[in-house]
N, C-alpha and C positions, 0 to 999 in steps of 0.2 A: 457224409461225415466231414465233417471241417478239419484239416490239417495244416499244421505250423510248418514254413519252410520258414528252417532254422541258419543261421550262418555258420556253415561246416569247417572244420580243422581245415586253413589252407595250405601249411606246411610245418613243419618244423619249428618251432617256436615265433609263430604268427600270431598272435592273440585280437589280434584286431585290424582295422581299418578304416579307411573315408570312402562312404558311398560316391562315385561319380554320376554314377547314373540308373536311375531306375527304368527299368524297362518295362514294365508291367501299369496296371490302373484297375480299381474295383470295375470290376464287372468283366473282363476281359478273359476270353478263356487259356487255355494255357497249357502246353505237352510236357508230359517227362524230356528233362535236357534242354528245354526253351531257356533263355537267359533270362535272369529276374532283374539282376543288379551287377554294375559293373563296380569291383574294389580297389582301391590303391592300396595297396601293404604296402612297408618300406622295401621288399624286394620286389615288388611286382603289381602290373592291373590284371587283375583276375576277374573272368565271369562267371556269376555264380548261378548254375540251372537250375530249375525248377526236378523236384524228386517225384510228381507228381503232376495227374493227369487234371485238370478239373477247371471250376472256374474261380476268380480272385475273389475275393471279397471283402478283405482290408487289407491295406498297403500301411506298415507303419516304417520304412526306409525311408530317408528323405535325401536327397544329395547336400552332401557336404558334411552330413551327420556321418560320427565314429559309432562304428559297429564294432562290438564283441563276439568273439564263437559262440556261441549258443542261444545270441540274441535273436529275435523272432524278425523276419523279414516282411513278412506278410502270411496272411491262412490263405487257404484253398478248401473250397467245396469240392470235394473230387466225387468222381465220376461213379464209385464204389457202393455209395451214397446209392443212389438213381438207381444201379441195376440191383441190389438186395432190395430195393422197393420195391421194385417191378415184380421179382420172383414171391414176396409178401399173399399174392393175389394174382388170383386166376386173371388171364385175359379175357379179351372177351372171343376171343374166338376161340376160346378152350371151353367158353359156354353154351357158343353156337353151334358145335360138333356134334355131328349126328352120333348115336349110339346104335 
């Protein structure tokens, strides 16, 4: 399943920021709590994790670009994906098994 890591409420009347740094690249895999992108808000440089296990698949962050809350950072193929397809269908060694 493809999912949006979105840019989350950083504090208190934060509404935005300037990308410093992206951390991430299409194709790269990627863990719950890995950094995506690094943010400058007028209080702070904040890193922002990933919420989500899987691999990248489009980066639309660019550094120096101003992000809003709920803008889309980049998607994720997560990992959720993969194993509900697996469970879809017998293995094959659930074929092989003697009765």
């Amino acid at each position: 399943m493809i999912e949006a890591i979105k840019l989350p409420e950083i504090g208190e009347n934060v509404e935005s920021g300037i990308v410093v740094a992206v951390h991430v690249k299409e194709g790269d895999s990627i863990a719950v709590d890995d950094t995506v992108i690094e943010l400058e808000t007028d209080k702070a440089l904040v890193e922002i994790p990933s919420p989500f296990n899987g691999r990248i698949t489009e980066v639309l962050a660019e550094a120096g670009a101003q992000m809003n809350v709920g803008d889309v950072i980049a998607r994720v193929e997560t990992e959720a994906r993969n194993e509900t397809e697996g469970q879809d269908r017998p293995s094959e060694a659930d074929d092989d098994t003697p009765t």
